[in-house]
C-alpha positions in Angstrom: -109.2 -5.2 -57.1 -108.6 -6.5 -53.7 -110.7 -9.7 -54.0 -108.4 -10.3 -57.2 -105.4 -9.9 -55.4 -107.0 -12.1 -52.1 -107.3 -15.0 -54.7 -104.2 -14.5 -56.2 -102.4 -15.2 -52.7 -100.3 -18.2 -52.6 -101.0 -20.1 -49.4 -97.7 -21.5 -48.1 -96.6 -24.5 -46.3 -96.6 -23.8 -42.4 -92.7 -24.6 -42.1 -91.8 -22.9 -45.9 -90.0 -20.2 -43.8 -88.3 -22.0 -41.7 -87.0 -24.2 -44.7 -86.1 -21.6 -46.5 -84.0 -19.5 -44.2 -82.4 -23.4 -43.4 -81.5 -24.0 -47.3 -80.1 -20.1 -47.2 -77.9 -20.8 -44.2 -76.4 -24.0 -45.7 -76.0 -22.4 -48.8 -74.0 -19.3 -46.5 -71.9 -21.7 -44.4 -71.1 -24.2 -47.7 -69.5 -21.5 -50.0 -66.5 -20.6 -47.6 -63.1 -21.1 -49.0 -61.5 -23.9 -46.8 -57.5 -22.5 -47.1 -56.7 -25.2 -44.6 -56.5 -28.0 -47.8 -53.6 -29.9 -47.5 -53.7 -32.5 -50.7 -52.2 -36.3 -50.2 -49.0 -35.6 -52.0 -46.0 -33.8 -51.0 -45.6 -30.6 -53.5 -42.8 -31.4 -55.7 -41.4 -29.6 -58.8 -41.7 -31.3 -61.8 -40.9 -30.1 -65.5 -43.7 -29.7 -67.9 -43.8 -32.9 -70.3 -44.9 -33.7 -73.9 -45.4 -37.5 -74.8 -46.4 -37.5 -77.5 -47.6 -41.5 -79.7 -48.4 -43.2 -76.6 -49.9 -46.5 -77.7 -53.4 -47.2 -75.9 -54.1 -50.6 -78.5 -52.7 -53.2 -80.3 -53.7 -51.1 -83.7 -50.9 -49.3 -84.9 -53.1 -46.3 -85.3 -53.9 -45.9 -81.7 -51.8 -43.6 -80.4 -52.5 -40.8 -77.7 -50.7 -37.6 -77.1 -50.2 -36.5 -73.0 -48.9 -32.7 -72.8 -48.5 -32.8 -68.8 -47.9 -29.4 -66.7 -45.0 -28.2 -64.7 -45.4 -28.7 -60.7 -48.7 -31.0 -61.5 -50.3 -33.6 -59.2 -53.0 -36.3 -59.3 -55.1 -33.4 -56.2 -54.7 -30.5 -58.6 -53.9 -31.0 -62.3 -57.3 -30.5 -64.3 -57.4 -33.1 -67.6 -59.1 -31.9 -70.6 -59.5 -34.5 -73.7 -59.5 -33.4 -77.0 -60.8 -35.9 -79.6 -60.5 -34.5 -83.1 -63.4 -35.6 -85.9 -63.3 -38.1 -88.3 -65.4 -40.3 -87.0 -62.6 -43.0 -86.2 -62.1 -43.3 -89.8 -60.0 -40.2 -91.4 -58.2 -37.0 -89.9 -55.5 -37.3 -87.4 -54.7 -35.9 -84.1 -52.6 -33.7 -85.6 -54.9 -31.5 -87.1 -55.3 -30.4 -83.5 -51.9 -29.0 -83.0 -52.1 -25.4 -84.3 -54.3 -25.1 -80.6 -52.1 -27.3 -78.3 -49.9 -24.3 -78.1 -52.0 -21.7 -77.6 -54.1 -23.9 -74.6 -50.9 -24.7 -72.9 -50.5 -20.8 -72.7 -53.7 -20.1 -71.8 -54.1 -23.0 -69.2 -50.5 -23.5 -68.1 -52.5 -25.7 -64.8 -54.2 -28.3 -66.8 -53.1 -31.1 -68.3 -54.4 -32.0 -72.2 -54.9 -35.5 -74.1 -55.2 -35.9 -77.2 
């Protein structure tokens, strides 16, 4: 049994420890919450904002829908894009509006397009 277990011993790089407790140190020292963060804009209040048929072609059927947060900014405001099916040739971003409401509730920070 011991010349099983003998065998079955990995053999390590001489500096694997020291590597190791380096790469557990960084990962330590990296994951601290920096609260001195100042972003490049000054914090301004700002309303929320729906525009909604935004033209991003010369087709008459490309048209975009921005629903923008309240007190947003280019530092903080999270984007998420919403492309409903059809494969650019039927359904409508429409069909996406029964959930528009209930993610602006849910995720009053983020900004949607769809």
């Amino acid at each position: 049994m011991g010349r099983i277990l003998k065998n079955f011993q990995m053999k390590t790089h001489p500096y694997m420890k020291q590597l190791f407790a380096f790469l557990i140190a960084i990962t330590i020292f990296s994951c601290g919450k920096d609260d001195d963060f100042k972003p490049d804009e000054p914090n301004i209040t700002v309303e929320a904002q729906a525009l909604t048929n935004v033209a991003y072609g010369s087709d008459n059927l490309q048209k975009m829908d921005f629903y923008l947060p309240a007190n947003r900014s280019t530092a903080s405001t999270k984007v998420m894009i919403l492309l409903h099916g059809g494969a650019w040739a039927e359904g409508d971003k429409a069909d996406l509006n029964s959930i528009i409401d209930s993610l602006r509730r849910r995720m009053p920070d983020w900004a949607f397009l769809i």
